[in-house]
C-alpha positions as CSV (number, residue, x, y, z in Angstrom):
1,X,-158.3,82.9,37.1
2,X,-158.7,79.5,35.5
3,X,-158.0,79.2,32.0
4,X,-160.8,76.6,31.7
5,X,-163.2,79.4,32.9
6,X,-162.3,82.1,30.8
7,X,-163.2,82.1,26.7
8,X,-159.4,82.0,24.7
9,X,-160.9,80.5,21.4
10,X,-157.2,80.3,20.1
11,X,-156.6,78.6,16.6
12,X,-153.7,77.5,14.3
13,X,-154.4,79.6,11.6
14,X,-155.0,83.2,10.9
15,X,-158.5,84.7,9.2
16,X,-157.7,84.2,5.4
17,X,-158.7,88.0,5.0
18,X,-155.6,89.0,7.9
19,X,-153.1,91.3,6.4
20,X,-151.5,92.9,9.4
21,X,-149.4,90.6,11.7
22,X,-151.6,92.2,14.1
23,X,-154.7,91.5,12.8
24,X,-153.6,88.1,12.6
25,X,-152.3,87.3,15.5
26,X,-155.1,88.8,17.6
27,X,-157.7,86.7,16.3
28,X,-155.7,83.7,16.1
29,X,-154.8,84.2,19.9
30,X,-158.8,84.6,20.4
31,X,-158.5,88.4,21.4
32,X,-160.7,89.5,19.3
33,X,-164.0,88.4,16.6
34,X,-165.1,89.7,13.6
35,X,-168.9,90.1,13.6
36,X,-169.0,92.0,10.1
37,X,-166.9,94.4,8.1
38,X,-165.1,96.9,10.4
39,X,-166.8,95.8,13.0
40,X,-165.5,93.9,16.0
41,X,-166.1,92.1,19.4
42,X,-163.1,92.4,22.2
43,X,-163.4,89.0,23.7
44,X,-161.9,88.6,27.1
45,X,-158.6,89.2,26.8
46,X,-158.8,91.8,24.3
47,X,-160.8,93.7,26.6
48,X,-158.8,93.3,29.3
49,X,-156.3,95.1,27.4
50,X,-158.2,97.6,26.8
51,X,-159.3,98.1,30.7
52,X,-155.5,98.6,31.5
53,X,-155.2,100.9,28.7
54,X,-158.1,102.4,30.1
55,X,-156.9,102.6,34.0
56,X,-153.2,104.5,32.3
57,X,-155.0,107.1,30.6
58,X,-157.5,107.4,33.9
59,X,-154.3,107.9,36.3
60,X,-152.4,110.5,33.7
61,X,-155.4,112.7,33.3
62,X,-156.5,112.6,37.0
63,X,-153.0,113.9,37.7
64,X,-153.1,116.9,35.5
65,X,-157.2,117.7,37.3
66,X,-159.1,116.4,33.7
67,X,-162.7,115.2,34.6
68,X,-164.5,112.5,33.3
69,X,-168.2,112.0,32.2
70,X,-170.1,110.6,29.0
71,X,-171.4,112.1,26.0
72,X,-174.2,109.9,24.3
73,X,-173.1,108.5,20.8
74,X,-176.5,109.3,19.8
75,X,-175.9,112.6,18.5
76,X,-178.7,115.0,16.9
77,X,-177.9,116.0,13.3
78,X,-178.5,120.0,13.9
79,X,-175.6,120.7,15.8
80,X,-173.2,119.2,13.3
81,X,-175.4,120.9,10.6
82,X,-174.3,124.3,12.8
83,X,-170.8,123.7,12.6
84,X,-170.3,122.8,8.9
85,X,-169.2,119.3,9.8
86,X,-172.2,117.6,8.7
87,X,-171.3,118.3,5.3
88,X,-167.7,118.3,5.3
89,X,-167.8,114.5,7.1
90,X,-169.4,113.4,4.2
91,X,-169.8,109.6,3.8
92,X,-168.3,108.5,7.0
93,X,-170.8,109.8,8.8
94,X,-173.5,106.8,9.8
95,X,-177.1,109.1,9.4
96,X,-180.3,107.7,10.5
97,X,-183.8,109.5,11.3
98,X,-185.9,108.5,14.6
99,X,-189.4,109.2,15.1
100,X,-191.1,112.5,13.3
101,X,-188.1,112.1,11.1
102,X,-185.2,114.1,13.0
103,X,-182.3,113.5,11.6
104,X,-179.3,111.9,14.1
105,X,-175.6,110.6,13.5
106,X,-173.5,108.1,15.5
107,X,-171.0,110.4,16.9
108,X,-167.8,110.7,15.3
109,X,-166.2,112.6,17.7
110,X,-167.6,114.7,20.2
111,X,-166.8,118.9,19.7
112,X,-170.4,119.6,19.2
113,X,-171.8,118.5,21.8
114,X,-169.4,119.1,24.3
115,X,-169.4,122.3,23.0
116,X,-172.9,122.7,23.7
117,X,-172.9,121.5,27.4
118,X,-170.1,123.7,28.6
119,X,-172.0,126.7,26.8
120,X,-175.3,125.9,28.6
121,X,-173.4,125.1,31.9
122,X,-170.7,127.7,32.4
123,X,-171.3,131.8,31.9
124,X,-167.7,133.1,34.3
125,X,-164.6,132.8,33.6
126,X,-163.9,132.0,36.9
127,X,-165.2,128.2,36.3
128,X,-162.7,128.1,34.0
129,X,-159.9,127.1,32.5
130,X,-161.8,122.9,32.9
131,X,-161.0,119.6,30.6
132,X,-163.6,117.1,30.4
133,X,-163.0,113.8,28.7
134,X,-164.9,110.6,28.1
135,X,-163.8,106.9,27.3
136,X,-166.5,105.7,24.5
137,X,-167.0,104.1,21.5
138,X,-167.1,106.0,18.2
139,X,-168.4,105.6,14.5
140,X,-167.3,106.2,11.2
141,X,-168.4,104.6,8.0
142,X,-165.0,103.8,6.4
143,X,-165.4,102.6,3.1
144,X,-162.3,100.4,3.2
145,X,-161.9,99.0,6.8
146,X,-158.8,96.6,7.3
147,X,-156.1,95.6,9.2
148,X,-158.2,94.3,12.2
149,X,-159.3,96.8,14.6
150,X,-156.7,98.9,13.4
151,X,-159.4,100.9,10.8
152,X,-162.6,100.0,11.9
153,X,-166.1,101.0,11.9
154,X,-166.5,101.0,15.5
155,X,-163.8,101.4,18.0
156,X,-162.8,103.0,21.7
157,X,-161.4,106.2,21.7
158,X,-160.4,108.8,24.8
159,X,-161.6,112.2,23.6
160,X,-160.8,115.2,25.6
161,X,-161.8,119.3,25.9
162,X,-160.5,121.9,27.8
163,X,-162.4,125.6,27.6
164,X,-160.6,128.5,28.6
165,X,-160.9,132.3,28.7
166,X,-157.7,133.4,27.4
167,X,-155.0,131.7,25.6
168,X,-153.2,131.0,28.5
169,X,-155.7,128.8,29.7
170,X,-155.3,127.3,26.3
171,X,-151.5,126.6,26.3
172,X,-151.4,125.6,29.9
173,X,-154.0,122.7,29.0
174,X,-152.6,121.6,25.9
175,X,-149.3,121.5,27.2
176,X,-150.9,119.6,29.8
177,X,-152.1,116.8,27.7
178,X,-148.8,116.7,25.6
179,X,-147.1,115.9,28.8
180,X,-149.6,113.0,29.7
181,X,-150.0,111.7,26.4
182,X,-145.9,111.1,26.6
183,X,-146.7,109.2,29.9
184,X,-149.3,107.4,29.2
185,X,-147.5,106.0,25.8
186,X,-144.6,105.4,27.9
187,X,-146.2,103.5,30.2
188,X,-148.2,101.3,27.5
189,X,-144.7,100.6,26.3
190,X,-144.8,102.0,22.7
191,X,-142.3,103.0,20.6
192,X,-143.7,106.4,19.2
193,X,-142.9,109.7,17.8
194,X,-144.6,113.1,18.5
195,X,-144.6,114.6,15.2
196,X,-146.4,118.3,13.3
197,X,-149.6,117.3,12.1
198,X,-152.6,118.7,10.0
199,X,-155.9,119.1,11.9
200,X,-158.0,118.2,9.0
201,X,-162.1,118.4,9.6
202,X,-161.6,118.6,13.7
203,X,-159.9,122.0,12.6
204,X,-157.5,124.4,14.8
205,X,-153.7,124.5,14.5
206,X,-150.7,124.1,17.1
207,X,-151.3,120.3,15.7
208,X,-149.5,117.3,17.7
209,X,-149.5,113.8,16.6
210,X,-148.4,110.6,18.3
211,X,-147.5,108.0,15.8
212,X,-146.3,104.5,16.5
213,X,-143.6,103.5,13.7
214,X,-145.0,99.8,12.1
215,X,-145.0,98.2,8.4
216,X,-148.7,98.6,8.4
217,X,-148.9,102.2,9.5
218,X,-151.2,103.5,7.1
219,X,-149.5,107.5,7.8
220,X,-146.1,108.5,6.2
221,X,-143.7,110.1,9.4
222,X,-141.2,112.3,7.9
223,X,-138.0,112.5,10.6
224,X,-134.6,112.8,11.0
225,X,-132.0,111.5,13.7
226,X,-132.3,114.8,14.9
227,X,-135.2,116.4,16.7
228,X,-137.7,116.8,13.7
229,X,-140.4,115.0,12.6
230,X,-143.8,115.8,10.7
231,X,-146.5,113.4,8.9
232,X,-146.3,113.4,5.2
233,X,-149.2,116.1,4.9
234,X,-146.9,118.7,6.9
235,X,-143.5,118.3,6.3
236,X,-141.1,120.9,4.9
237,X,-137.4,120.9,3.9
238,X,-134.6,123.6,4.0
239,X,-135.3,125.9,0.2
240,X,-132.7,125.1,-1.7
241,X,-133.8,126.7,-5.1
242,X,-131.3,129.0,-6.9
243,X,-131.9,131.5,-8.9
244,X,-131.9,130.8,-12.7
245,X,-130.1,134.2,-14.7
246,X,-130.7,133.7,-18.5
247,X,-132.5,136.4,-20.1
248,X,-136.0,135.9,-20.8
249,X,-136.6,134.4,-24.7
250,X,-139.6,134.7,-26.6
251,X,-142.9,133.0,-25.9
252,X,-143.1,130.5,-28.7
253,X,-146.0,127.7,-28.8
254,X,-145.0,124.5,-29.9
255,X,-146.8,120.9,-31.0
256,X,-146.2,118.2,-28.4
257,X,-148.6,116.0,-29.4
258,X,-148.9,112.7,-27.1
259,X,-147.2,114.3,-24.7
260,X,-149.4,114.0,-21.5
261,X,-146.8,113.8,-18.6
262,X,-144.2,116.2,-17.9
263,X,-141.6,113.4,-18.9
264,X,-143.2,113.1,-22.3
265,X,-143.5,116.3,-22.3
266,X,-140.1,117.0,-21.4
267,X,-138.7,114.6,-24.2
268,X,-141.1,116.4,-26.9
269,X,-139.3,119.3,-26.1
270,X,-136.0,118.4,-25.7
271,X,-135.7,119.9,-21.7
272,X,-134.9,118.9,-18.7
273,X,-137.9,118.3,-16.7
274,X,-137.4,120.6,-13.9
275,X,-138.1,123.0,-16.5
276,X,-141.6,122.4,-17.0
277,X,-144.4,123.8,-15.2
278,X,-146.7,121.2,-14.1
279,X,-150.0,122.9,-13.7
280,X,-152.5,120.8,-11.6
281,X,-156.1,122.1,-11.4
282,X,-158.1,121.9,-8.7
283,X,-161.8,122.8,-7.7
284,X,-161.6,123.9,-3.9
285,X,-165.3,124.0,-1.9
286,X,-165.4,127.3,-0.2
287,X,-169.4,126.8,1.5
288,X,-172.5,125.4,0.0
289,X,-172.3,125.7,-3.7
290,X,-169.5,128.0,-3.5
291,X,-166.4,126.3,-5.4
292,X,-163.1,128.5,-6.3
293,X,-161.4,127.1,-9.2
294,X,-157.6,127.0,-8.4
295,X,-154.5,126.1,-10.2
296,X,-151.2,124.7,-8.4
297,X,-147.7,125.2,-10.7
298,X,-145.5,122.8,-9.5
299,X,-141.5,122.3,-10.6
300,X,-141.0,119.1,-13.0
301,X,-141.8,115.9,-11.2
302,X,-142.6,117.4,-7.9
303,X,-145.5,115.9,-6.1
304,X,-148.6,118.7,-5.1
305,X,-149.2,118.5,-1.2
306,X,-153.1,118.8,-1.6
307,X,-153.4,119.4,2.1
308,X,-150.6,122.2,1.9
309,X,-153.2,123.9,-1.0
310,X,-156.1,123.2,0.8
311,X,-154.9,125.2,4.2
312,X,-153.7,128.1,1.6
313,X,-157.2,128.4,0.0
314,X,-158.8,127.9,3.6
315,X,-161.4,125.5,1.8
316,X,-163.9,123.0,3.2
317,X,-162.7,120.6,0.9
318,X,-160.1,120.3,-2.1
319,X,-160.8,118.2,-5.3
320,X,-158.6,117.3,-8.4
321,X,-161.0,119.1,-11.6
322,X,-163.0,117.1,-13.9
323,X,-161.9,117.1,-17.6
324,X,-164.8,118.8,-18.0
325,X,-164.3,121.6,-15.5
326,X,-161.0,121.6,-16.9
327,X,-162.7,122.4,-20.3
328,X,-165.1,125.1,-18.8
329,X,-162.1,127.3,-17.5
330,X,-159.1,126.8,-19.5
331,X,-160.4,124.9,-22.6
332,X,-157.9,121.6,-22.5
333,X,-157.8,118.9,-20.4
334,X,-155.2,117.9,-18.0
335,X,-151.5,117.2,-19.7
336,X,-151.7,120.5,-21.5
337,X,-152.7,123.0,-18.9
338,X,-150.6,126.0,-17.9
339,X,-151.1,129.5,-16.6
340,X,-150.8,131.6,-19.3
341,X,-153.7,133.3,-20.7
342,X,-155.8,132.1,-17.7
343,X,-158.4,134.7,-16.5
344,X,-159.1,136.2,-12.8
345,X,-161.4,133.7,-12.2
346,X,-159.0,131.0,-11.5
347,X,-156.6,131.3,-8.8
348,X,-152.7,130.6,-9.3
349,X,-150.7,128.9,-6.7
350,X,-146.8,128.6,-7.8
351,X,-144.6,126.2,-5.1
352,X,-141.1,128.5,-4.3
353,X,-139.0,126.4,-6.7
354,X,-141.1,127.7,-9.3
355,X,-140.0,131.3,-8.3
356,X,-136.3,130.8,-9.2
357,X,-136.8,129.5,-12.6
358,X,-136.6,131.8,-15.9
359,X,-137.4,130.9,-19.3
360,X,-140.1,127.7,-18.3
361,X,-142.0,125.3,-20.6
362,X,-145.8,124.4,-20.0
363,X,-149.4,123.9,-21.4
364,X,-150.3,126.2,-23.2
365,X,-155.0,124.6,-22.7
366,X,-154.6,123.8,-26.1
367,X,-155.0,119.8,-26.4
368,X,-151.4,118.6,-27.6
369,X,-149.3,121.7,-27.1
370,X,-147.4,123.5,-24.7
371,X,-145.0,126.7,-24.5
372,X,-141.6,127.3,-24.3
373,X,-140.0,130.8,-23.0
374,X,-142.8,131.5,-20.6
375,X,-142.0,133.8,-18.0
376,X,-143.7,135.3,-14.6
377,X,-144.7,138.4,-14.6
378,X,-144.4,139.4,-18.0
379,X,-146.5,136.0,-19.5
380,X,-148.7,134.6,-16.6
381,X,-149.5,135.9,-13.2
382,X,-148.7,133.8,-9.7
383,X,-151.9,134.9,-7.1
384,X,-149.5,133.6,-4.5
385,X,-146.1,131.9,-3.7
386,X,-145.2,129.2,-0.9
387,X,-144.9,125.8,0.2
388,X,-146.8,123.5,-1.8
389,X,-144.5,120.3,-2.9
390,X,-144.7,116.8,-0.9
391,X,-141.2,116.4,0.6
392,X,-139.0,113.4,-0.2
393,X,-136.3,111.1,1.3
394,X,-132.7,112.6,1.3
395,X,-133.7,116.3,1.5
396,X,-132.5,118.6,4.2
397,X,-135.0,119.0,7.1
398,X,-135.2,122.4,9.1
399,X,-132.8,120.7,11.8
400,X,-130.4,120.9,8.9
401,X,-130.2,116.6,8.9
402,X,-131.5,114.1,6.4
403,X,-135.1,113.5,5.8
404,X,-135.9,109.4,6.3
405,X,-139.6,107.7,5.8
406,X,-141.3,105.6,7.7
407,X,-144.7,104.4,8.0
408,X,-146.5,104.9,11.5
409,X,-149.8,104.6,12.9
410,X,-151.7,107.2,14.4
411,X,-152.5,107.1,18.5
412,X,-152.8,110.0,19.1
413,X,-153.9,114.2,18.2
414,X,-154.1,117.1,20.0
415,X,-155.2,120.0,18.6
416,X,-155.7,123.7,19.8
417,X,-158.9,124.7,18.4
418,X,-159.3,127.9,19.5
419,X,-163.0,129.7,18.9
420,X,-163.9,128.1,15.6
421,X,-167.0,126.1,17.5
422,X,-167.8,128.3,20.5
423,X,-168.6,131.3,17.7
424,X,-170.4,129.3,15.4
425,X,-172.3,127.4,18.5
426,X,-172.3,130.9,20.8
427,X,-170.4,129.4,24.1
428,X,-169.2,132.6,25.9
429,X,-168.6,133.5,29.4
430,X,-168.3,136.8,30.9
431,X,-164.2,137.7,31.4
432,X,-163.3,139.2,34.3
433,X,-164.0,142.7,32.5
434,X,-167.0,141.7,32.2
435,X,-167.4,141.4,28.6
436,X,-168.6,138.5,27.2
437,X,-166.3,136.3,25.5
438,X,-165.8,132.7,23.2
439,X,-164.4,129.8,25.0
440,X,-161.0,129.2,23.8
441,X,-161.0,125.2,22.9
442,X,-158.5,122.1,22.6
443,X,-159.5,118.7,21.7
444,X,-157.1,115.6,22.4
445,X,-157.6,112.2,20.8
446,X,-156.4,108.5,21.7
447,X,-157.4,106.0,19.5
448,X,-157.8,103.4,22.6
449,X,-158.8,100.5,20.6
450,X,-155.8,100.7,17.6
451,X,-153.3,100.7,20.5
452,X,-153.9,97.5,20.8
453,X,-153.0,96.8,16.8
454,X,-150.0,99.1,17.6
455,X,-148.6,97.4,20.5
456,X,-149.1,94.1,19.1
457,X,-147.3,95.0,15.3
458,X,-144.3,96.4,17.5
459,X,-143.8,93.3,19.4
460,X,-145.7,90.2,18.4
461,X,-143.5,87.8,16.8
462,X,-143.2,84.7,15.0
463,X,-145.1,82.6,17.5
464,X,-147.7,84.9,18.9
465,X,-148.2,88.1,20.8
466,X,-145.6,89.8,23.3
467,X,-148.0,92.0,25.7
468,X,-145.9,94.5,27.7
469,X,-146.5,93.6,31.4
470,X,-148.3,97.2,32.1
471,X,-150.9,96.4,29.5
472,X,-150.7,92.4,30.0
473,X,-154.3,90.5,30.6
474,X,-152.6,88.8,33.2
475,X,-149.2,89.1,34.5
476,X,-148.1,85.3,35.3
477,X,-149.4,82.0,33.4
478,X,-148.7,79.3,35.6
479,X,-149.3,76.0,33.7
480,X,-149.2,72.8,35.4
481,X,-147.8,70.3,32.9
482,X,-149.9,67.5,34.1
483,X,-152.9,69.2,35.8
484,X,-154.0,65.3,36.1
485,X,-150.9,64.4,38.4
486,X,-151.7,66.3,42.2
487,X,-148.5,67.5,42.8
488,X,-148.5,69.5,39.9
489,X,-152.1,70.9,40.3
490,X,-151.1,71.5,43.8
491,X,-148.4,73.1,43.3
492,X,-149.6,75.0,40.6
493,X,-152.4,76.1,42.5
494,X,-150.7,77.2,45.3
495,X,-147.9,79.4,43.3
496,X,-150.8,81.1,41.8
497,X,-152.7,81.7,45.1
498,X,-149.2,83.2,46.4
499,X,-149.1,85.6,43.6
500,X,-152.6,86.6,43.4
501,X,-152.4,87.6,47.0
502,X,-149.4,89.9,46.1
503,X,-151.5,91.7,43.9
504,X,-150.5,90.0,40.5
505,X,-153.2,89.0,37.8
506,X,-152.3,85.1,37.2
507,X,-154.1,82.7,34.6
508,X,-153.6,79.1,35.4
509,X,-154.0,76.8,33.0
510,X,-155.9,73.9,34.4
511,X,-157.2,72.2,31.7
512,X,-156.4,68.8,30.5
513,X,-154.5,69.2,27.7
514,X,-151.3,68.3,26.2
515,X,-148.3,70.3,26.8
516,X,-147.4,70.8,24.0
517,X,-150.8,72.7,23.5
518,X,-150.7,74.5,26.7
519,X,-147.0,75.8,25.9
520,X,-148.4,76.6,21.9
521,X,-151.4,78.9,23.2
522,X,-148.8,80.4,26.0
523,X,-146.6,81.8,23.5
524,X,-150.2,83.2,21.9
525,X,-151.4,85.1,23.9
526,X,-148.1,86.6,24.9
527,X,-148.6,86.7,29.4
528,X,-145.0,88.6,30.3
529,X,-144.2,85.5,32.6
530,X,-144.8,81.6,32.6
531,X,-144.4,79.7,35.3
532,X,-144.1,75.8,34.7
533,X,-144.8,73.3,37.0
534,X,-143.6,70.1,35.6
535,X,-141.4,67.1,36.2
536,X,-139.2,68.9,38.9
537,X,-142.5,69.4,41.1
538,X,-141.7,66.8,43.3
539,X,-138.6,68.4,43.7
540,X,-139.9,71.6,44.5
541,X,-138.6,73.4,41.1
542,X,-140.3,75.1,38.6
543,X,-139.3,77.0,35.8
544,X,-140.0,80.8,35.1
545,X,-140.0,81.7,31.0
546,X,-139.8,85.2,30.1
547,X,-142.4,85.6,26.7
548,X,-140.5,88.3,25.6
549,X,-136.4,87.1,25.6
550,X,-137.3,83.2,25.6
551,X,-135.3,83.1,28.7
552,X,-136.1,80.6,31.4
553,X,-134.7,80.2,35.2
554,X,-135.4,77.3,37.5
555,X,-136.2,78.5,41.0
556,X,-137.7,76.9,44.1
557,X,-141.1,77.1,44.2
558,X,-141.0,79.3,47.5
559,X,-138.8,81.8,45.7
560,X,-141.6,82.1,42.8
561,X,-143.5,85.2,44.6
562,X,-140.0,87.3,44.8
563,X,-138.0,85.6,41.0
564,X,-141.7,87.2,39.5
565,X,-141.7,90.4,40.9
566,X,-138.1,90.9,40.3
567,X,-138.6,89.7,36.6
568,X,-141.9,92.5,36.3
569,X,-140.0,95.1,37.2
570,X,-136.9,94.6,35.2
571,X,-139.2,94.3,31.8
572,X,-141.0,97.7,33.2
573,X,-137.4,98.8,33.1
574,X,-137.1,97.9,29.5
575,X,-140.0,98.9,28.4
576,X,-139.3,102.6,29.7
């Protein structure tokens, strides 16, 4: 193809908005345009990309018999209304009525509705276990898009189902796509790390997800150098609490006035801080109108894992208490809250460190005090014990190694979902009993579009992008130095012939420009190879550069065809 055919609105400098070297790289190389917030065109070599990305994920999931069709985006409100999630998606959800004022939403994700067609399509077991999947845009309101297309409004995502009659059908398919997720992410060249993940509002458990370590990555991954890793929401470390053996003193309330922090309060009281309850208060959304007050009682300065307290409750949604609700149930607000005294009404959560530890300091919902001596059991009750703390760097992970941060983006989920929307949506088929039965469900997630923000922050560098060759616009850019001077042209039009004919994609840059701003928007856009047909054309030599390692050869111009493929499949190598 020739460059002066094809739109690659390069420029010099980044969009002043451009945080992510992504985001800024990407528009600068003229992959992408912003038409409003969160919102963005693929020009033609974005969306190249994005059709190899596209052809991967085809080939992976044709090889383990998933079926593709589409799903309009156009989604009718009711069915989300059925499953809860209309609610629960709150804000992000775009809502809009049609005619006679029926309510729709840009689809999010698809559960629903291919929940819906399977139901109205399939009644025997014997059609199943299936996996459909689709390739299609998707919409969610985000109230703070940013870093390019990496949180959008709009973006490409592959979302995939499998239905089953029994959990076998189940475990073979998700084990299916955790298999071809690994290939395909392979393939696209990514550095990534398959890691224990909540399933938030989609819902199920057995949760996988695929996260690509980069500085922008808005996720925490919690790993080790040994084989565990878990985002931030899910992550656990080895109990190392021991058990405190001093005999219980007497409940005394003292002033602490100021204090408002477990540090201050700490100091007040003249303790170390791991021996103050924190007490964080929650109001957690059990249906429509339906909240359960609920109170966490965390050790010192650990952090509350909201998502941790959330799946204990089995809430729709979890939310830190007003100072007033704070004042409706225990009659302080937050600083001096503590357990005891607290009625039935409110349920107690204690985190296991809080187990082990005798003789503990906290509020006592009196505005500027707190207690010392207070004691389980015998002077506030604990509804339930477990994991509820955020973990931190340096602590033991259940592989018995040292827990390290990083950040990461998401790519990828997949979720076993089992019969939370067939029962609610009534998609059974008759088992081979018989008896009629709820389609077992996964659902598995790529974000299509954020790959390319992924690939690009792990290899882009100081000059432009760095395109692995499987996901590569084109695989050669053959520019001709002087595409004014015939031998060049020529040449350069012949070498790209060759290689087109071998199955390569090739650019060539025919347009009349200076080298030095041929060479500048090479390096931009990132092709694998460049071929460059300059002085030594008359001699028959050109010179091959390889984007990635800067290196460059000098090879007869009838050796081009064999020096490229050569090249591509040693950086294939590299990449795997």
């Amino acid at each position: 193809m020739k460059q002066s055919k094809i739109l690659i609105p390069t420029s010099k400098e980044a969009p002043s908005d451009a945080e992510a070297l992504s985001h800024k790289m990407m528009a600068r190389a003229g992959y992408i345009y912003q038409i409003s917030s969160g919102v963005w065109s693929y020009l033609p070599m974005g969306y190249r990309v994005i059709r190899k990305i596209e052809k991967i994920i085809r080939e992976e999931m044709d090889k383990i018999d998933a079926v593709e069709m589409m799903m309009p985006v156009m989604l009718p409100a009711d069915i989300w209304k059925q499953t809860g999630r209309y609610e629960a998606y709150g804000d992000n959800l775009f809502k809009f009525s049609g005619r006679n004022d029926r309510e729709y939403v840009l689809g999010p994700t698809h559960e629903e509705s291919f929940t819906e067609v399977l139901r109205d399509s399939i009644k025997s077991y014997k059609k199943l276990p299936l996996v459909v999947y689709q390739l299609q845009d998707k919409f969610r309101d985000e109230a703070r898009p940013r870093y390019g297309v990496l949180r959008s409004k709009e973006f490409e995502m592959f979302d995939a189902y499998s239905f089953s009659a029994d959990q076998a059908g189940l475990d073979a398919a998700y084990n299916d796509q955790a298999k071809a997720y690994r290939n395909i992410f392979d393939r696209i060249g990514l550095d990534y790390k398959v890691i224990l993940a909540d399933s938030g509002t989609i819902g199920g458990d057995n949760s996988q997800e695929f996260s690509a370590p980069a500085e922008v990555g808005e996720d925490v991954i919690v790993y080790t150098d040994g084989d565990y890793a878990a985002n931030l929401e899910k992550a656990t470390s080895k109990f190392t609490g021991v058990q405190q053996t001093d005999e219980p003193a007497e409940l005394v309330k003292k002033p602490t006035p100021g204090a408002h922090t477990v540090d201050e309060a700490a100091e007040s009281l003249g303790i170390d801080a791991n021996q103050i309850l924190k007490a964080m208060f929650f109001m957690a959304k059990m249906g429509e109108d339906d909240y359960q007050p609920v109170m966490v009682l965390m050790r010192g300065n650990d952090t509350v894992n909201e998502t941790k307290v959330a799946n204990a409750v089995d809430c729709e949604d979890l939310e830190l208490a007003t100072e007033e609700q704070a004042q409706k149930y225990l009659g302080a607000h937050p600083g001096s809250l503590g357990p005891v005294g607290v009625g039935e009404d409110v349920k107690i959560l204690a985190d296991n460190y809080v187990k082990v530890l005798v003789n503990m300091a906290c509020g006592a919902n009196d505005d500027g005090h707190h207690y010392v001596n207070a004691n389980i059991d015998r002077d506030f009750r604990v509804d339930e014990f477990g994991d509820f703390r955020t973990v931190e760097e340096g602590e033991i992970a259940p592989d018995g190694n040292p827990i390290k941060f990083t950040n990461g983006i998401e790519i990828g989920h997949i979720f076993k979902l089992g019969t939370g929307y067939s029962e609610k949506m009534g998609a059974q088929v008759l088992n081979e009993n018989g008896r009629l039965v709820d389609m077992i469900m996964g659902c598995y997630g790529i974000g299509v579009s954020r790959l390319l923000s992924a690939v690009a922050e792990q290899n882009a560098d100081e000059y432009g992008l760095v395109w692995p060759d499987s996901i590569a616009p084109f695989d050669v850019h053959v520019i001709p130095v002087n595409a004014k001077k015939k031998d060049q042209l020529e040449m350069a039009e012949q070498i790209t012939k060759d290689l087109e004919d071998s199955g390569l994609d090739v650019l060539i840059d025919d347009r009349k420009e200076r080298a030095g701003v041929k060479f500048a928007d090479s390096d931009l856009i990132g092709i694998p190879l460049r071929v460059t047909v300059g002085k030594k054309a008359s001699e028959g030599i050109v010179e091959i550069k390889i984007r990635k390692t800067g290196e460059t050869v000098e090879v007869k111009a009838e050796e081009v065809n064999n020096t490229v493929q050569i090249l591509l499949k040693q950086l294939a190598n590299q990449d795997d």
